[in-house]
Structure formats: structure tokens, C-alpha cells
C-alpha positions in Angstrom: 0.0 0.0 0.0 1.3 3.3 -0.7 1.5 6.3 2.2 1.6 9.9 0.9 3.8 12.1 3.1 4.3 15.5 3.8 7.3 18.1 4.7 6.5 17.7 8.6 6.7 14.0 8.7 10.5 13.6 6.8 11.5 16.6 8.7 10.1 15.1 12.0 11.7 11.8 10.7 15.4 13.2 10.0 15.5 16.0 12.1 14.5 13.0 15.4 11.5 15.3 16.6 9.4 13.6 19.0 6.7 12.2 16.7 9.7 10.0 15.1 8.9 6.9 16.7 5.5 6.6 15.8 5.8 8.5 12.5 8.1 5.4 12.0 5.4 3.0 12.9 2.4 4.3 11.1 4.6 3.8 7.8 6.0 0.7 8.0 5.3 -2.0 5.5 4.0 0.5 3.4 5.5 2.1 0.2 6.1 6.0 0.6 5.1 8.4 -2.1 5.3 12.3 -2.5 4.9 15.2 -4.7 8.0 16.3 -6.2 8.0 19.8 -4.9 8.7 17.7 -1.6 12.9 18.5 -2.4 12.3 22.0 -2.5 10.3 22.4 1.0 12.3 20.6 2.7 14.7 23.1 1.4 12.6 25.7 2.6 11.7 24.3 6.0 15.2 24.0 6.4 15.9 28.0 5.3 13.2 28.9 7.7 15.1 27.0 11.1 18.1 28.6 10.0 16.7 32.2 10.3 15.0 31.0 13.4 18.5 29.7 14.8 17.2 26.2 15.4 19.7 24.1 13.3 23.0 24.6 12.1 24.2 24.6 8.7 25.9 21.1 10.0 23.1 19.5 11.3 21.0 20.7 8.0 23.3 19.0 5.8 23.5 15.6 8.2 19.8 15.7 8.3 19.7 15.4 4.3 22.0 12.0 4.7 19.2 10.9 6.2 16.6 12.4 3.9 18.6 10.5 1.2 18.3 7.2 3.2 14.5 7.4 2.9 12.8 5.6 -0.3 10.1 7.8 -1.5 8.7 7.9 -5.0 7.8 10.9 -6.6 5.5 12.1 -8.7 4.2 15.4 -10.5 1.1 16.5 -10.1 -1.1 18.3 -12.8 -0.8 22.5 -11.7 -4.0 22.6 -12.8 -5.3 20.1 -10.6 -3.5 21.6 -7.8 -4.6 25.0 -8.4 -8.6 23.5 -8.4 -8.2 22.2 -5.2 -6.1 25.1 -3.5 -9.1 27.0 -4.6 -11.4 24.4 -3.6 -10.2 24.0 0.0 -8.5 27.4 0.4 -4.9 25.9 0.6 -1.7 27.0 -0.3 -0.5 25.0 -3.7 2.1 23.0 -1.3 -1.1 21.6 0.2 -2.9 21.0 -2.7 0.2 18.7 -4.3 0.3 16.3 -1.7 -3.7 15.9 -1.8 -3.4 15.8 -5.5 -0.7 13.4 -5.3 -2.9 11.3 -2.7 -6.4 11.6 -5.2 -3.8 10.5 -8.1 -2.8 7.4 -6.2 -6.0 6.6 -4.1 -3.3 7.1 -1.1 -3.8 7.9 2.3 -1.8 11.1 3.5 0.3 10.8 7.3 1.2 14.6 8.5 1.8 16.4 11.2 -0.5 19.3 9.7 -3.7 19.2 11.1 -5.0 22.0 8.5 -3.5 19.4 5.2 -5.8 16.3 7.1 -8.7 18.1 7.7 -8.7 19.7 4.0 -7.4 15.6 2.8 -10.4 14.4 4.7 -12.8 17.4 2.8 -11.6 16.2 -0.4 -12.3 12.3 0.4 -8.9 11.8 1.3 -8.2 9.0 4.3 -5.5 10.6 6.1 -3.2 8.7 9.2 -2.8 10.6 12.3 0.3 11.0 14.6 -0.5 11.4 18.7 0.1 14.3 19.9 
């Protein structure tokens, strides 16, 4: 079965946050998937701890080794699509590719963005959820 994920689950994942462990768990045995614009926020999420001061340029680059450890396939999704459903659902497009990519591939989505699972749930999405 494939599992959609998000930005906040492989940065949870590589940067050992506390969901981790069960982030870990709610994926196993199951074949990870993502948008392509997944490289490029986890770029950006990265960007944003460093003007926050919460990661070094070190730990950024030894978090990616383990980003790179990770199999995920990706996959484009239509702009068009995306842009129907960040209308739809008032999302930003980032949202809207990993529900698109989830409606593509009849995927549930795992995140640790509650606002992505309840607009994934809106648009018939079956969505995993981490304990707080």
C-alpha cells in the first residue's frame, strides 16, 4: 500500500523530533510516495530553522544524509489540478500537491499538519494521524 507524506513527517523523521517513533510505525510495511515539490520544502523548511536559529548549517546537511536514506517515489502533479483544489479547499498550492498526489494514487496522506488532514479528509482523502 502506498503512504503519501508530507514536509512535517521527513523533517520530523530526520531531524529526530518527538513524533519520530510513531511517524516510523504508522509507515511501515508501506510504500512512501510524494509530490515532487517535496525536495524543494524541505529546502525551505530547512531555510526557515536557520533564520530562526534552530539548526546549524551542519546538522541541515546531516539531516539530508538521512533524507537521502529514505525511499520515496515521486511524482508530478497536474498544476492545474493543484490549483482546483487550492481553490477548492483554500490551501496553499504545497497543500494542494500532496492531496493531489494522494487523489492520483488513491493514497492515504500521514502529516503532522492538522489543517492538510482536515482539507485531505474534505476532499475524500483517508488521512493517518500521529498522537500528539
Amino acid at each position: 500500500m502506498n503512504l503519501v507524506v508530507d514536509t512535517s513527517v521527513i523533517i520530523a523523521v530526520i531531524t529526530n523530533e518527538k513524533h519520530k517513533k510513531q511517524l516510523i510505525e504508522v509507515s511501515k510495511g508501506t510504500d512512501l510516495i510524494a509530490p515532487s515539490s517535496l525536495h524543494w520544502e524541505i529546502g525551505n523548511a530547512f531555510s526557515a530553522m536557520f533564520k530562526r536559529k534552530r539548526i546549524s548549517l551542519e546538522k541541515a546537511m546531516a539531516a539530508l544524509a538521512g533524507y537521502r536514506q529514505i525511499q520515496i517515489r515521486f511524482y508530478d502533479v497536474e498544476l492545474e489540478m493543484a490549483l482546483e483544489l487550492s481553490s477548492k479547499l483554500n490551501l496553499y498550492a504545497y497543500d494542494a500537491y500532496v492531496i493531489g498526489c494522494a487523489l492520483e494514487h488513491n493514497s492515504p496522506i500521514v502529516s503532522l499538519d492538522g489543517v492538510l488532514l482536515d482539507a485531505a479528509e474534505r476532499a475524500g482523502v483517508a488521512t493517518r494521524k500521529v498522537m500528539s
